[in-house]
N, C-alpha and C positions, 0 to 999 in steps of 0.2 A: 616415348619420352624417357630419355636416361635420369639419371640419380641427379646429375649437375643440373638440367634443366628446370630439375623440379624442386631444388631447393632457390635457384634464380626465381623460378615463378615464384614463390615462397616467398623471399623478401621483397621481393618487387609486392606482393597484396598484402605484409605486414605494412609496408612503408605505404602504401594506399591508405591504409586502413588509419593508420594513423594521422595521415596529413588529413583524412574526410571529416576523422573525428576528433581533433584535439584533445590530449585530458583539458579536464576545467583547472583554472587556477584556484588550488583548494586555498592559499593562504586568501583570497579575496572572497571567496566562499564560507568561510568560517565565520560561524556567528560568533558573535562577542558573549561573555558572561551574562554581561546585563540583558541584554536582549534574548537569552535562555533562560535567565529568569523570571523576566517580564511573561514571557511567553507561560509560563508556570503557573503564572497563577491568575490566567484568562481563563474567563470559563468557555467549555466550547458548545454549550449552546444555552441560548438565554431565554430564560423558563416565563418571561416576558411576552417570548413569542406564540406558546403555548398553554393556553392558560391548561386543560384538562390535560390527564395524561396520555403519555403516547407510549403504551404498551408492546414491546418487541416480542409478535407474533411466530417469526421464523428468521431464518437466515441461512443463504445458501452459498454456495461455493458454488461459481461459474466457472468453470474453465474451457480455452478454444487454445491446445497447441498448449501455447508457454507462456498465454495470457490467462490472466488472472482475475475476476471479479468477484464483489460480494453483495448479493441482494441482500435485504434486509426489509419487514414488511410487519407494519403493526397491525393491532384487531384490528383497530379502524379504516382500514384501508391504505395507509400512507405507505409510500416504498421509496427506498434509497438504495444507489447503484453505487459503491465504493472500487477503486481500484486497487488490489493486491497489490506487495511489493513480489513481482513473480520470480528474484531472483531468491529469494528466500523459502515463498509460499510451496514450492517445487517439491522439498524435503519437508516441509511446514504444518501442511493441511491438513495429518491427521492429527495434530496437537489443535488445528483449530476447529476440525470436526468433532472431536471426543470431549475439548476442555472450555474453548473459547464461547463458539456459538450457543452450548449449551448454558452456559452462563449466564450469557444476557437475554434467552429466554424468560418471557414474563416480569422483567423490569423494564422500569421507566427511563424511555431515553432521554428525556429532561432530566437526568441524575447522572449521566456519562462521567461528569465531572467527581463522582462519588468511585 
């Protein structure tokens, strides 16, 4: 394969690439104010649902490749599987293994909103 060939194949899998994935239409994507700040001041979880508290026992960082998750697991038993934002987490994870996780160790996750 010469140099012309390989820049043809080149645009020809940029212009794939792009017709598979569309960008998204950020103007119809944009939330509005109001609805940013609505969002602001929901709580995100309702301490209705848990009357005793739910103590964050641990929390780990999964990763497979470029994928990204986070367990999370109270005394009591309960466990939650979150999905990483893995375009960020990549260069991330030591701020969330040294500063994050540690953190929410031994607080109540009925308080997130705190």
């Amino acid at each position: 394969m010469n140099r012309r060939e390989f820049l043809r194949l080149g645009a020809y899998s940029g212009a794939f690439a792009v017709l598979a994935h569309p960008a998204p239409n950020r103007a119809a994507a944009a939330p509005s104010l109001e609805a940013l700040d609505s969002a602001l001041h929901q709580t995100v979880v309702s301490p209705d649902l848990t009357p005793s508290p739910v103590t964050i026992d641990s929390m780990e960082l999964i990763t497979n490749q470029e994928e990204y998750l986070v367990r999370v697991r109270s005394r009591g038993g309960a466990e939650g599987i979150g999905v990483a934002n893995s375009d960020r987490m990549s260069f991330c994870y030591p701020i969330f293994l040294q500063q994050v996780a540690p953190y929410f160790i031994g607080k109540d996750a009925r308080n997130l909103d705190d």
